[in-house]
C-alpha positions in Angstrom: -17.2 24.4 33.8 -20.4 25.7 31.6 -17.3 26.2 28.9 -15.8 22.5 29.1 -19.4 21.2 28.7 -20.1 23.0 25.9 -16.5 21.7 24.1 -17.7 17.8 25.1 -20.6 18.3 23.2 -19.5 19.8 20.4 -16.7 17.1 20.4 -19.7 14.6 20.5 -21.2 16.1 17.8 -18.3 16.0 15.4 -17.4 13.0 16.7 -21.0 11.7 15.8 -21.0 13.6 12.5 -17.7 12.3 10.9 -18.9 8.2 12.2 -22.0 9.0 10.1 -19.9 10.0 7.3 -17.9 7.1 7.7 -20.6 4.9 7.7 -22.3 6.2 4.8 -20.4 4.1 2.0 -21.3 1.2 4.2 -24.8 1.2 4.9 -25.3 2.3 1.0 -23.7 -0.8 0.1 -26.0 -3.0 2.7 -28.7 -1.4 1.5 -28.0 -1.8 -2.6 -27.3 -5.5 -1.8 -30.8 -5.8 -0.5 -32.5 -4.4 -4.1 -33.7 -6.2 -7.1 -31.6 -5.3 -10.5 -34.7 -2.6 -10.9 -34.4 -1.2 -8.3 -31.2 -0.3 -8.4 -31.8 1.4 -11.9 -34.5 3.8 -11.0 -34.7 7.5 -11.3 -34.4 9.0 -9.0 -32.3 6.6 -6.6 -34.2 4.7 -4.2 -31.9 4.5 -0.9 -34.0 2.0 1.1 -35.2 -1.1 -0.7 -38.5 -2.1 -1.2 -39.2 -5.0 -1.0 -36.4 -6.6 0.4 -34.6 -9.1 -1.2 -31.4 -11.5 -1.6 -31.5 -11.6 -5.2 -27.8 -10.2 -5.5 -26.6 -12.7 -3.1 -28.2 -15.5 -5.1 -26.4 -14.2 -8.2 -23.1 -13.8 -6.3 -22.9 -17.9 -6.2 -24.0 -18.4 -9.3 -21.6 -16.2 -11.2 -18.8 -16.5 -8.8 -16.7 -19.8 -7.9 -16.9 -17.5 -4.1 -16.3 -20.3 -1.8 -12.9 -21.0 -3.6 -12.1 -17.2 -3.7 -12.9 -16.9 0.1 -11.1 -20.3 1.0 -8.0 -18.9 -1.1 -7.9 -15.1 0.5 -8.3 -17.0 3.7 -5.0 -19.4 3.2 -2.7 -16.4 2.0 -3.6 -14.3 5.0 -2.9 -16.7 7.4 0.1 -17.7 5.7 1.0 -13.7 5.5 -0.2 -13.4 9.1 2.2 -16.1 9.9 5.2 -14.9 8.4 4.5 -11.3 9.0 4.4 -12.0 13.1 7.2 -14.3 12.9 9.6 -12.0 11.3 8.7 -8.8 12.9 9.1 -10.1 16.1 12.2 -11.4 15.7 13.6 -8.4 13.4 11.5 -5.8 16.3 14.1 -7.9 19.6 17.1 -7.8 17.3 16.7 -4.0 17.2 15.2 -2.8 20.3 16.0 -5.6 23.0 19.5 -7.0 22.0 20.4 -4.0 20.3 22.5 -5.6 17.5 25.2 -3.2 15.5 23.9 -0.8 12.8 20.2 -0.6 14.7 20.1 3.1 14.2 21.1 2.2 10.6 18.7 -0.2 10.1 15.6 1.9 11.5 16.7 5.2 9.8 16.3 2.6 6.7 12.8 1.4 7.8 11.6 4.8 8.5 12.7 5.7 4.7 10.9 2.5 3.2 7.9 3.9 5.3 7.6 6.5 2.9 7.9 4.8 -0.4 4.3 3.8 -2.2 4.8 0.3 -2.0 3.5 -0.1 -5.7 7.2 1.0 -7.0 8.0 -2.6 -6.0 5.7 -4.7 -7.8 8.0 -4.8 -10.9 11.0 -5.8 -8.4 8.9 -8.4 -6.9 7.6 -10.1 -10.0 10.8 -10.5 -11.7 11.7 -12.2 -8.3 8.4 -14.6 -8.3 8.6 -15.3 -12.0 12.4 -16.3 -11.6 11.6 -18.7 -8.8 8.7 -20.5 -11.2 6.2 -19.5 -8.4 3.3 -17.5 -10.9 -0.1 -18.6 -10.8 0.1 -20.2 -7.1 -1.1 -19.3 -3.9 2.5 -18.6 -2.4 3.2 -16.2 -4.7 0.4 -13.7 -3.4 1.7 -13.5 0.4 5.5 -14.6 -0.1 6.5 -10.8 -1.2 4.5 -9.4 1.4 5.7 -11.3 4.4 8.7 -9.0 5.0 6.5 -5.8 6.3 8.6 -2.7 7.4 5.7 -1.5 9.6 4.7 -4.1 11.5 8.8 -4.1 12.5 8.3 -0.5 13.1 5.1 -1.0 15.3 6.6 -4.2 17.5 10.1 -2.2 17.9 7.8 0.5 19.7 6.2 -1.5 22.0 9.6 -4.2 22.7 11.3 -0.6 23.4 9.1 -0.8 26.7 9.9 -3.8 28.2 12.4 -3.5 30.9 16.1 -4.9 29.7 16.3 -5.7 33.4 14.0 -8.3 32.9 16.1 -9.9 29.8 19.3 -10.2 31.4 17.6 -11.5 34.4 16.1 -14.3 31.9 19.6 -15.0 30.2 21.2 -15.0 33.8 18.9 -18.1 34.4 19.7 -19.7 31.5 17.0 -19.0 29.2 17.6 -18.5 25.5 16.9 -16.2 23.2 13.6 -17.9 21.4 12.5 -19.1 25.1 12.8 -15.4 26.3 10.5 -14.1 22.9 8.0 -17.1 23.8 7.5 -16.5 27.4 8.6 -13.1 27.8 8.3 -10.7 25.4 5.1 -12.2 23.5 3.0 -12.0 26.3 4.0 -8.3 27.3 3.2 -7.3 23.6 0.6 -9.3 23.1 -2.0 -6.4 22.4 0.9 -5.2 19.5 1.1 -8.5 18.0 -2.4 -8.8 18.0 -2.3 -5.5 15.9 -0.2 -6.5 13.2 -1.9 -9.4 12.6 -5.0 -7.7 12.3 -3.4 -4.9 10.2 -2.0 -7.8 7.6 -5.6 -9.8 7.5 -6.7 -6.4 6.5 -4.3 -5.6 3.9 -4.2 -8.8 2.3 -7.8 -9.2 2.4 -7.9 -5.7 0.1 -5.3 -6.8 -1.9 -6.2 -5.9 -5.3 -3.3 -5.3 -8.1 -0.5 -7.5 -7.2 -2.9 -10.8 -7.3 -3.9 -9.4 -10.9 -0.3 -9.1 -11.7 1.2 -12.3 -10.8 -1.9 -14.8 -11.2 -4.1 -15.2 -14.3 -6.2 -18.0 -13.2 -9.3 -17.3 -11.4 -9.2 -20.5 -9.4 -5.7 -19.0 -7.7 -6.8 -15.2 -7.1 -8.7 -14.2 -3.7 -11.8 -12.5 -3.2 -10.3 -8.8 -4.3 -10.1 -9.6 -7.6 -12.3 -12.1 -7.7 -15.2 -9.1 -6.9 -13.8 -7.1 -9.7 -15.1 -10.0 -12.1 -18.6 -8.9 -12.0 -18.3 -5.3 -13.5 -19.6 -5.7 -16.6 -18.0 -3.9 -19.8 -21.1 -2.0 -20.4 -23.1 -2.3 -17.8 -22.7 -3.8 -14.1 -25.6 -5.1 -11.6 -25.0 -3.2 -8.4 -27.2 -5.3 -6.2 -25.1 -8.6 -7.3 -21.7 -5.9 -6.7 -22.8 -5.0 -3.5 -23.9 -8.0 -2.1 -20.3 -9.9 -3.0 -18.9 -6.8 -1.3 -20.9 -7.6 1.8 -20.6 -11.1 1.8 -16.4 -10.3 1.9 -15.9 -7.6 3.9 -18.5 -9.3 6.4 -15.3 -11.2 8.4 -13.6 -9.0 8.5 -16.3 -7.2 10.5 -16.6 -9.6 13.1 -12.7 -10.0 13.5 -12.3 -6.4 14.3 -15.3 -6.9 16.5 -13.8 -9.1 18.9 -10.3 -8.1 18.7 -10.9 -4.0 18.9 -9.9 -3.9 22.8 -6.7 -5.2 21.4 -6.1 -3.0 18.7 -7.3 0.2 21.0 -4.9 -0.6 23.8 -1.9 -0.8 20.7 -2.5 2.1 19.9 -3.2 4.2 23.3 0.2 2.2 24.2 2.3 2.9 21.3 1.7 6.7 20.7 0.9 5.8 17.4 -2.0 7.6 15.7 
């Protein structure tokens, strides 16, 4: 007993140590954002600011169009959101509920695109967007990105779960195959749907190097790239850096915020680490 005490506690501790680690980057940033330009230029490093102020915040607006950047990264990850949800789900039943031909085929195939750095298909992708007229435009950010091998992977693992007993008791009464996803299977994966949407938000909100590829105008790129306009060629202000990093990764915050629960019980469901 004395021995399984003394392993919770230690499992606290590195718990509590690695959080703090974690952390770290974070609260530096919140606390850089709250400095004046000179403060953030002493030597040694100051890592509380005194006084406080929202001098970098105030710069942020005034150097950045950031309501435009913010409205545009929030468009293309709904839009991504949208499409990502729609076609996993449909792809994830296809493969684990009706089973189609070739399934075993098809996820041998999404196991080995798991593995490949998704970078190798920018070129692929571009040549794609630039033949369809779409550069410099807002679809042309989410449309590549829409077809997502793992959020397919993720749904398939929780759609494996539902009883197929409960299908064919749904097509025995009549019910088709979009009116079984609606009313069926969506609720029941609800918490894995939830998952992937909040996976995608986070993705696209990071997106960095495919905007910067396929858009040049800074009225059509989101808040990635957008925050990468204020390093300076020979010198950047880290207070006004800090503070636009806040000020975007501050939703994102409060989304995972209210939908953790959701996201724990994905992945205490799935197996998935």
């Amino acid at each position: 007993m004395l021995q399984l005490t003394r392993a919770r506690w230690w499992t606290y501790i590195i718990v509590a140590i690695v959080g703090l680690a974690i952390l770290a980057p974070f609260a530096w940033m919140i606390s850089t954002a709250l400095m004046s330009t000179a403060q953030t230029l002493q030597v040694p490093p100051k890592l509380f600011p005194s006084p406080v102020t929202l001098e970098g915040v105030e710069q942020v607006f005034q150097r950045l169009p950031f309501w435009s950047l913010l409205s545009n990264t929030v468009l293309v990850s709904a839009a991504r959101v949208i499409g990502t949800v729609v076609i996993g789900v449909l792809a994830a039943y296809a493969l684990a509920i009706i089973k189609v031909p070739g399934a075993r085929f098809i996820l041998i195939g999404i196991l080995a695109l798991l593995m490949v750095p998704g970078d190798i298909f920018i070129i692929p992708n571009y040549a794609i967007i630039a033949s369809a007229g779409l550069t410099n435009t807002l679809v042309a950010l989410f449309l590549p990105n829409i077809f997502d091998v793992f959020a397919v992977f993720l749904l398939y693992q929780f759609f494996r779960g539902i009883p197929r007993e409960l299908v064919e008791a749904a097509r025995i009464d009549g019910l088709t195959h979009v009116r079984i996803i609606w009313s069926i299977v969506v609720p029941i994966a609800k918490s894995g749907i939830i998952t992937v949407a909040l996976l995608t938000v986070l993705s696209e909100w990071k997106e960095l190097l495919w905007p910067i590829v396929i858009n040049r105008s800074v009225d059509k790129l989101p808040l990635g790239p957008g925050l990468a306009l204020l390093q300076g060629t020979y010198t950047t202000d880290y207070n006004v850096l800090m503070s636009a990093g806040a000020l975007a990764a501050l939703p994102m915050v409060i989304i995972f915020l209210v939908l953790q629960k959701h996201f724990i019980a994905s992945v205490a469901r799935s197996g998935l680490k």
